[in-house]
C-alpha positions as CSV (number, residue, x, y, z in Angstrom):
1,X,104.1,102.1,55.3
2,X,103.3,98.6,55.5
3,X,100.1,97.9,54.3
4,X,100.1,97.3,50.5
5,X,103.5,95.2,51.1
6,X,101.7,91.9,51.2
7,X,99.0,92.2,48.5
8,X,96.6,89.1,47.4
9,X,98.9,88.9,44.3
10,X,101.4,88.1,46.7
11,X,99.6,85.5,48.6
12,X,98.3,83.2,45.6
13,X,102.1,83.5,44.1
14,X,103.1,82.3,47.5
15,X,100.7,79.8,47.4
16,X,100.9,78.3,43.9
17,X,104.5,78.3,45.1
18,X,104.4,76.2,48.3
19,X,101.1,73.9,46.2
20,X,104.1,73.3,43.3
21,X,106.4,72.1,45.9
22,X,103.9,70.0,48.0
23,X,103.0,68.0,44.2
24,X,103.6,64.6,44.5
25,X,106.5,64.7,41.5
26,X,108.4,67.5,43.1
27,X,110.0,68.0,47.0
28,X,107.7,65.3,48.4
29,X,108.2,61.6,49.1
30,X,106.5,59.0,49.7
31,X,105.5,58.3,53.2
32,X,103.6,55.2,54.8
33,X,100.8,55.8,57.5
34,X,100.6,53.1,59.5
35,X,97.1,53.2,61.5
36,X,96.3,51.1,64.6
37,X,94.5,47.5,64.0
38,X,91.0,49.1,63.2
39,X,89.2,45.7,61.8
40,X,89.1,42.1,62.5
41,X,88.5,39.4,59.9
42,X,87.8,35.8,60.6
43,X,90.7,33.9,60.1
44,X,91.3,32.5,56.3
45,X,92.6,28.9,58.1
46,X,89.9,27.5,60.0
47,X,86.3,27.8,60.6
48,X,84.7,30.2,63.4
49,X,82.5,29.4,66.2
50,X,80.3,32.3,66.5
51,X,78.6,30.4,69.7
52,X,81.8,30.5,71.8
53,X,83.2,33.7,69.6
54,X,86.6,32.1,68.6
55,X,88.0,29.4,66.5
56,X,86.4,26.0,66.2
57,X,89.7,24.0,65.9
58,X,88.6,22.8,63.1
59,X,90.6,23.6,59.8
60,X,89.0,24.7,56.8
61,X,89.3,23.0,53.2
62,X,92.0,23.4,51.3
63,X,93.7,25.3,54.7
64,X,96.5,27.5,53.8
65,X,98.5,26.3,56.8
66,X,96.9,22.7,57.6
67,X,97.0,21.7,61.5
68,X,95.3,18.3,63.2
69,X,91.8,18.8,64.1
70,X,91.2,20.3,67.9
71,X,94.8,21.7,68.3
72,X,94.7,25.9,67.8
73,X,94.9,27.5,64.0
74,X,98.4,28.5,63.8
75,X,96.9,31.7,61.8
76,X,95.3,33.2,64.3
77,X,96.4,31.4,67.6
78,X,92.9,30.1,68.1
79,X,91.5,33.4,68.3
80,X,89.3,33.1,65.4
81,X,90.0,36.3,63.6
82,X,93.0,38.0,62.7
83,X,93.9,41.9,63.4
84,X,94.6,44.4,60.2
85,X,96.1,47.0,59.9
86,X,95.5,49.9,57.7
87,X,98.4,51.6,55.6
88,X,98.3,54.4,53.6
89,X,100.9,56.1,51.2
90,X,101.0,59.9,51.3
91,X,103.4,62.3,49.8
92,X,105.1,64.8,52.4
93,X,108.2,67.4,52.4
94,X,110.8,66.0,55.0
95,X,113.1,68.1,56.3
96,X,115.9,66.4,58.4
97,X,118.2,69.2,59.1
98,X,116.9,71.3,62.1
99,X,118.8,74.3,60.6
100,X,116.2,74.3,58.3
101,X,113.2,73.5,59.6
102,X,110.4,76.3,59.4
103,X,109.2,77.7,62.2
104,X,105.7,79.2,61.9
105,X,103.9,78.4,65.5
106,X,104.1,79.9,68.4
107,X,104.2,76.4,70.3
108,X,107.8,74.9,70.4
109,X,108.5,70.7,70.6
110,X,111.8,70.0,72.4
111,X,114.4,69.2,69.7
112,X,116.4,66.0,69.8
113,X,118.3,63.8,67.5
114,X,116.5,62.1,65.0
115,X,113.7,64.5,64.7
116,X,112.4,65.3,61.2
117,X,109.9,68.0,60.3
118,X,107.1,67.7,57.4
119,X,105.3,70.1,55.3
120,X,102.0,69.3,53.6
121,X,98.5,70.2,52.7
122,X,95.9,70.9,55.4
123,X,93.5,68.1,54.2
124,X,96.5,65.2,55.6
125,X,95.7,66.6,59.0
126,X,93.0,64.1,60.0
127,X,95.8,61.5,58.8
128,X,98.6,62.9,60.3
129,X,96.4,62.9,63.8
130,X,95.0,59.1,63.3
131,X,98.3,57.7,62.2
132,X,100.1,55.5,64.8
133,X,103.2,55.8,63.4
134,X,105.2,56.8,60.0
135,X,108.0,55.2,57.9
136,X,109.1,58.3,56.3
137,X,110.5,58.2,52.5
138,X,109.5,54.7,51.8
139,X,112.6,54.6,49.0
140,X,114.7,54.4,51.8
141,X,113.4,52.1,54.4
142,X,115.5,49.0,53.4
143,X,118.5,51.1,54.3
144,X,117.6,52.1,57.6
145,X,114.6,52.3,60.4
146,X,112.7,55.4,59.2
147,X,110.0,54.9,61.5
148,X,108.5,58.1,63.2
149,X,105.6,59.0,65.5
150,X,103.9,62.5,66.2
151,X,105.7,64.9,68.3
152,X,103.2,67.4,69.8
153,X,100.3,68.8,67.6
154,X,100.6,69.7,64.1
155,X,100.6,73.8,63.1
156,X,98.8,75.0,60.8
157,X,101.1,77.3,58.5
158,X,100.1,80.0,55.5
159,X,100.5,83.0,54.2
160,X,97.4,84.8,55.2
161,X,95.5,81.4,55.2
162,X,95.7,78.2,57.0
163,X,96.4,76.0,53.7
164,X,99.2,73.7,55.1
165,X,100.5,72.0,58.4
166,X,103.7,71.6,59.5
167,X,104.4,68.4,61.9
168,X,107.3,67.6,64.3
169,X,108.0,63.2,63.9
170,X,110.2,61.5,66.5
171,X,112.3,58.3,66.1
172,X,110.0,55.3,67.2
């Protein structure tokens, strides 16, 4: 009875549908990725002692922030180098109201204020996992704290196909 219901036709218009709204000029916005300190540079201020692994003390010409010779580089505390972070914009589908959050998994995250759900492509999975935290819809962060972190693993989500990945965020 059921069986030519759902036909490929079907599927492809379901999924140019859900590929139009995932475009980065249509439902999405922008989002930043904010990735754990993954690299160390040697400090811009002063010059490094690769012997003892840390600053020399010593500031370097034409020092950004100048300091007396022997005291600690107010850069990077006398460490030398300097943590950086990575950020990355990506474009997701937000959904803030839990009335309308889609519900495609079998697994289910505990709901609480603040929560916000997001629809996107599979390939941001490897993101989406690796991300320390998110501001979510970067237009709006100067209003308030839109910063969010993973709540429980992401689902993958498709009609017939695993093409997208829906993610549960929690207030940070």
């Amino acid at each position: 009875m059921f069986e030519n219901l759902i036909t490929n036709e079907f599927k492809q218009t379901f999924k140019n549908a859900i590929d139009a709204l995932l475009a980065q000029n249509a439902l999405t916005v922008p989002c930043l990725f904010k990735y754990e300190n993954t690299k160390k540079e040697l400090c811009f201020n002063c010059e490094y002692d690769a012997i003892n692994q840390k600053s020399s003390g010593q500031p370097k010409p034409n020092a950004m922030m100048p300091f007396p010779r022997g005291s600690i580089c107010p850069a990077c505390r006398g460490f030398g180098s300097i943590d950086t972070t990575s950020d990355e914009q990506v474009y997701l589908a937000l959904i803030f109201d839990s009335k309308y959050w889609l519900n495609w998994g079998s697994q289910s995250v505990n709901v609480s204020d603040g929560m916000v759900q997001s629809l996107s492509k599979i390939d941001t999975l490897p993101k989406i996992k690796t991300c320390k935290e998110i501001i979510m819809d970067t237009n709006l962060s100067n209003y308030d704290n839109y910063r969010y972190s993973l709540a429980g693993e992401p689902q993958p989500a498709g009609l017939g196909s695993h093409d997208y990945i829906i993610s549960m965020w929690k207030r940070s």
